[in-house]
Each structure stands twice: as structure tokens, then as C-alpha cells.
C-alpha positions in Angstrom: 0.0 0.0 0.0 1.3 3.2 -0.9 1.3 6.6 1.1 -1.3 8.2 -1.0 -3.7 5.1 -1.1 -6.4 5.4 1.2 -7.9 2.6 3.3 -11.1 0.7 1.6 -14.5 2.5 2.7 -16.8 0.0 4.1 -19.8 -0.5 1.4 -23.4 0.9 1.9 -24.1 4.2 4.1 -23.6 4.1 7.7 -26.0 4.1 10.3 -27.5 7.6 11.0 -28.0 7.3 14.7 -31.2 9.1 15.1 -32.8 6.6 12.8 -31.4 3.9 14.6 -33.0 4.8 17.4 -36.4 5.5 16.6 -36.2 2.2 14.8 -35.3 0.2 17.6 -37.7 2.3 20.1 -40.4 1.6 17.4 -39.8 -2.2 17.1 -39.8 -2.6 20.8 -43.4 -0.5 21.7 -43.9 -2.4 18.5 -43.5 -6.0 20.6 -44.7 -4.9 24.2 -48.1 -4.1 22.1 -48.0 -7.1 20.2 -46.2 -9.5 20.4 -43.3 -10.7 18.4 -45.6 -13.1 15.8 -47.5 -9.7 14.9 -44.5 -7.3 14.5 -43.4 -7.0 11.0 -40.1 -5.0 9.2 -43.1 -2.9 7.5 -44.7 -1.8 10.9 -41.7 -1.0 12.1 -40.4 1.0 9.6 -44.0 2.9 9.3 -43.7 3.5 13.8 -39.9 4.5 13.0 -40.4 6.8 10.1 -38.0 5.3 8.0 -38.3 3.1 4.6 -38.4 -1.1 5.3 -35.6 -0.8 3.1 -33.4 0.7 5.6 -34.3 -1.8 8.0 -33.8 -4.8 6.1 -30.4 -2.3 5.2 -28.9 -2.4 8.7 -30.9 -5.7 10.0 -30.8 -9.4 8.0 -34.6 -9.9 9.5 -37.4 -9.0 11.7 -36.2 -10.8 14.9 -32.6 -9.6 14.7 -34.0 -5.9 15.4 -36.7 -6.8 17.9 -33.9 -9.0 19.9 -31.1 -6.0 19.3 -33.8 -3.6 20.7 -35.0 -5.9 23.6 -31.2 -6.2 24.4 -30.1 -2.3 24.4 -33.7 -1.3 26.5 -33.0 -4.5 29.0 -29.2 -4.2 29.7 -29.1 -1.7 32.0 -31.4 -3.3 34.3 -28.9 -6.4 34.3 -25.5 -4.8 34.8 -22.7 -7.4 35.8 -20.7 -5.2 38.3 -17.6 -6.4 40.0 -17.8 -4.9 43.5 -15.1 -7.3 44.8 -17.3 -9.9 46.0 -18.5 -12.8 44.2 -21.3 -13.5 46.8 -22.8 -10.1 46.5 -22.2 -9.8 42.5 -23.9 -12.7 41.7 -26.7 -12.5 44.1 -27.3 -9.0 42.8 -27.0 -10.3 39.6 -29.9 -13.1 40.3 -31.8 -10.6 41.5 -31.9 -8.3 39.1 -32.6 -11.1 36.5 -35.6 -12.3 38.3 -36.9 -8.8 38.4 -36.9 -8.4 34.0 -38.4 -12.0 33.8 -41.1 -10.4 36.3 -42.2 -7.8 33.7 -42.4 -6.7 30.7 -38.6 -8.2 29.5 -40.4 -11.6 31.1 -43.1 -11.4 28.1 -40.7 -10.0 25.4 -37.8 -13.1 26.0 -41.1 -15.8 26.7 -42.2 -14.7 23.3 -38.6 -15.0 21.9 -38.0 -18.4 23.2 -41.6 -19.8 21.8 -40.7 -18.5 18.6 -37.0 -20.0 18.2 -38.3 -23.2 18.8 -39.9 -23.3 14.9 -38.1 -20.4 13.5 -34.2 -20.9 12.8 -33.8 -16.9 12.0 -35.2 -16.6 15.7 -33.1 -18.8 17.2 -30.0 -17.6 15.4 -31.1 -13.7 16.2 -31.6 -14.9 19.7 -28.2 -16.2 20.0 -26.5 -13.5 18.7 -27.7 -10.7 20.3 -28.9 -11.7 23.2 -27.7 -15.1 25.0 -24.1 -15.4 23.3 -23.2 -11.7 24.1 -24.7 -12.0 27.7 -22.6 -14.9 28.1 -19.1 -13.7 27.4 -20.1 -11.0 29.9 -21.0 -13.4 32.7 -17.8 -15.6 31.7 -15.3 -12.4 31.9 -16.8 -11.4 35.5 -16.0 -15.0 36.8 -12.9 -15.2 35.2 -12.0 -11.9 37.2 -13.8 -13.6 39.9 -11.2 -16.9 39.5 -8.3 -14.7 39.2 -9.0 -12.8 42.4 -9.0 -16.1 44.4 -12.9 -15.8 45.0 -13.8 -18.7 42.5 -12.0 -22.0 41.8 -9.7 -22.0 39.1 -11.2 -25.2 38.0 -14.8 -24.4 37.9 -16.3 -24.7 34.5 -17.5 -21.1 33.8 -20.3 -22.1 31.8 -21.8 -24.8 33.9 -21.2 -22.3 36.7 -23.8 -19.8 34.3 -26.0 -22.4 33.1 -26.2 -23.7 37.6 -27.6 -19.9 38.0 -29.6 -18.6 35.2 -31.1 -22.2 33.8 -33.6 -22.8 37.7 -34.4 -19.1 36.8 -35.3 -19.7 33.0 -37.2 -23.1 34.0 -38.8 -21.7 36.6 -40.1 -18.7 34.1 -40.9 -20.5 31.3 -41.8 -24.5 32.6 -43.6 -23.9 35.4 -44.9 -20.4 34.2 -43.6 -18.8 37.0 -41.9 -15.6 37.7 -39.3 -15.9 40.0 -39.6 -14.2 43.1 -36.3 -12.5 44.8 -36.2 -14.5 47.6 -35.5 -17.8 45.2 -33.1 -15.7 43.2 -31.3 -15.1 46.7 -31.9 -18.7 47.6 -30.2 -19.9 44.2 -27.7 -17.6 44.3 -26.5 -18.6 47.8 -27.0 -22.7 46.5 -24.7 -22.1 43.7 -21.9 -19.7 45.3 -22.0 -22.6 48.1 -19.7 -24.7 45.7 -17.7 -22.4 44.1 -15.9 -20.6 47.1 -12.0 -20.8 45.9 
């Protein structure tokens, strides 16, 4: 590469954030009203003021901007915070879980996990931008967690995550029912019980 060349622009315009964000806003009043079966590209785009074509521009499909929206409105409620103690991190953590499967993020994921089950799209959206991304957070707060001596070196991070958030996730969408805080705590203090360092 010479001195004058430039570097390669990336194709297609970028994201004007405004847009952005009325699009997501509009997708998710979009699914609290109606659930995620009766949300299309077109209604959002008609909510959001743009075209469908700048949708389908910035998002492969319907679910991968419902779950992208679900994920920026829900994770500030679920911040993983390392306060320097795994017991109150990951009880807070439990907590604050419980709490968004107790409202309104309870009936936007429930709708998201019925739908994955027939709709690959879904269940590759869903991955993507909301359980695979949540998970490398959880991971790097317990690997901090194992490097400060407050975790076993030799406990298998995701077993450790699937011990804490799958009771929660049965409880929710088996049994149909939200988890209270008091189990959160309870679960919480189960799990941490075996993974003291």
C-alpha cells in the first residue's frame, strides 16, 4: 500500500443514529403491544419513520431488530458489576434477573424463546444478540472472579452460568412462573456454596 492510497470505505451508508434509534424504540413499543408473531419490518419502519428498506439495510430480518432492541432497552437493568465480592455480585445479579423476567422483559424473552423453537432466524437472532453476548459478559466477570481467588480456578465457567440462570429460565418459562427474589437469593447462595476458591 502506498502513502497516497487510502484505506477501503466499508460499502453501503452508515448508520445515521437518530434513525437507529427511533427504529429500535419503534420495534420494541412495537413487541410490548403485540407480540413478536404480529411485529413485522413494514410496521416498524411505518412507527420509526424510516423506509423497510433501511431496515432490512442495517438488519438481515425482523427478529434480529426486535432481539437488538429488547437487548439495548433490558441491559441496563442487568449490569454485571464487580464490587469485589462474588457473593454479593452474583446475588445481585440473580436478583436483578428475576426482576426483568417479572415484567415486561419476562413477556418479550417468553415470546422469543416460543418463537426460536420453529423459526431458525429466531433462534440464530436470539443467540447472537442476546444469550451469546450475555454470556461472554458473565464468563469475563468470573474469570476476574477466578483470578481474584474468589472462584476455583477449576470451575467450568459455563456450567457455573447455566447452575444460576437455567432454575431461573425453567422456573419462568416450565412452570410459568416468575421468579420471586427470595429464590433468586436462595439460588444464588445454593450455587456460590460450591464455588468458594
Amino acid at each position: 500500500m502506498t502513502a497516497s492510497a487510502k484505506p477501503a470505505r466499508a460499502r453501503g451508508r452508515p448508520r445515521d443514529q437518530s434513525t437507529r434509534r427511533r427504529i429500535l424504540k419503534a420495534a420494541l413499543d412495537l413487541m410490548d403491544e403485540a407480540g413478536f408473531d404480529r411485529v413485522t419490518a413494514e410496521a416498524i419502519a411505518m412507527r420509526a419513520g424510516a423506509s423497510k428498506a433501511t431496515v432490512y439495510r442495517w438488519w438481515p430480518n425482523k427478529a434480529a431488530v426486535v432481539i437488538e432492541a429488547f437487548r439495548e432497552a433490558t441491559a441496563p437493568e442487568l449490569p454485571l458489576d464487580d464490587t469485589g465480592s462474588l457473593r454479593d455480585d452474583l446475588t445481585t445479579q440473580m436478583r436483578n434477573f428475576a426482576r426483568v423476567l417479572s415484567g415486561r422483559g419476562g413477556r418479550m424473552l417468553r415470546s422469543f424463546v416460543m418463537a426460536a423453537r420453529s423459526d431458525p432466524e429466531v433462534a440464530a437472532a436470539f443467540r447472537s444478540h442476546w444469550s451469546d453476548p450475555r454470556r461472554s459478559l458473565a464468563r469475563e466477570m468470573l474469570r476476574q472472579k477466578q483470578a481474584s481467588g474468589q472462584l476455583r480456578r477449576d470451575a467450568d465457567l459455563d456450567l457455573v452460568i447455566d447452575s444460576l440462570y437455567g432454575p431461573l429460565y425453567y422456573r419462568f418459562l416450565v412452570k410459568n412462573e416468575p421468579p420471586s427474589q427470595k429464590y433468586a437469593e436462595a439460588l444464588a447462595d445454593l450455587v456460590i456454596h460450591g464455588l468458594a476458591g
